[in-house]
C-alpha positions, 0 to 999 in steps of 0.5 A: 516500490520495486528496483531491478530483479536481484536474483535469478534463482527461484524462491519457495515462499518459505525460502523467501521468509528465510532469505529476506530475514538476512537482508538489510534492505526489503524484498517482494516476491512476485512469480517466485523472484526476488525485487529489492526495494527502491529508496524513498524520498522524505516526502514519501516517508512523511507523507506514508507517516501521516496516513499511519498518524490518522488511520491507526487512531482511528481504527482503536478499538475496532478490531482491524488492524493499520500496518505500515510498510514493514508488512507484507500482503500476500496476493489472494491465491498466489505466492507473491508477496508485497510491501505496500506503503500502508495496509489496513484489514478487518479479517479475523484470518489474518491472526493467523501469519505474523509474516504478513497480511491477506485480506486487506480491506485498504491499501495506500501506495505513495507514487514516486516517478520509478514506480507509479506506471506499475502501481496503477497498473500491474499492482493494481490488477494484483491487489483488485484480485481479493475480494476484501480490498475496497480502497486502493489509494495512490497518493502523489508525492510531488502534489496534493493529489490523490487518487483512489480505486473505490470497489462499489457495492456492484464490485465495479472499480471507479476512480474518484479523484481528489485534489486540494480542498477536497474531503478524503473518503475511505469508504472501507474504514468509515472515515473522511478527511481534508486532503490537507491532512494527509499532506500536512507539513509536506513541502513541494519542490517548485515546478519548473 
């Protein structure tokens, strides 16, 4: 989720990590500038807290690693840094920083109304650039809906679209689930 610009000035990635260690709120880096991020709803937090809940257990003793929005990705090749809302990689190359990730193999973003036009988009043709992401799943926070960019076995992108009653799977991480699941104990505001 990103807010307005907050800096004119250019940052080095270096300068960024040292910068941001100041801050109280959390900043990505796209194109060597700094985006202060966006405050979230509850439903954004409970729903990014239950995906943490299902997949971290999961994953035990597989040797990939679930981070929540508190990590970085670094964009493959790039100096852009990004906090998604939830992460997961396999790759053993990814020991190497403890300031963030590179090779995520699953990425979850909970859409809000500010951002879901640029996580479909710009975010999206960010992340898609690594080789390794197989998963890249935007979750509704206003219904039970998800949708999820699936790289298949020819490297094609599809969307596979899922709605209440449907099974969840995540190729990437040998799991399927209810959708309930994933939005348990989420109450919606009524549509008007």
């Amino acid at each position: 989720m990103i807010a307005a610009r907050d800096s004119d000035r250019h940052f080095t990635p270096e300068e960024y990590f040292a910068w941001e260690e100041k801050q109280l709120e959390k900043h990505e880096l796209i194109d060597g500038r700094v985006y202060a991020m966006t405050g979230r709803t509850r439903n954004h937090s409970d729903i990014a807290g239950n995906f943490l809940s299902i997949v971290k257990p999961h994953l035990r003793g597989s040797g990939c690693k679930t981070y929540n929005s508190d990590c970085r990705v670094n964009i493959l090749d790039t100096s852009n840094y990004i906090y998604p809302d939830l992460s997961v990689t396999c790759d053993s190359r990814d020991t190497f920083s403890t300031q963030y990730i590179t090779y995520p193999c699953l990425i979850v973003e909970v859409l809000s109304n500010s951002t879901e036009a640029y996580d479909r988009g710009k975010k999206f043709d960010k992340y898609r650039r690594n080789p390794n992401l197989v998963d890249y799943v935007l979750v509704s926070s206003d219904e039970m809906a998800i949708d999820m960019y699936h790289k298949n076995d020819a490297g094609e992108w599809i969307i596979v679209s899922y709605r209440e009653g449907d099974r969840v799977e995540f190729k990437s991480i040998n799991l399927c689930l209810p959708i309930e699941q994933v939005y348990e104990e989420i109450v919606f505001d009524p549509q008007p």
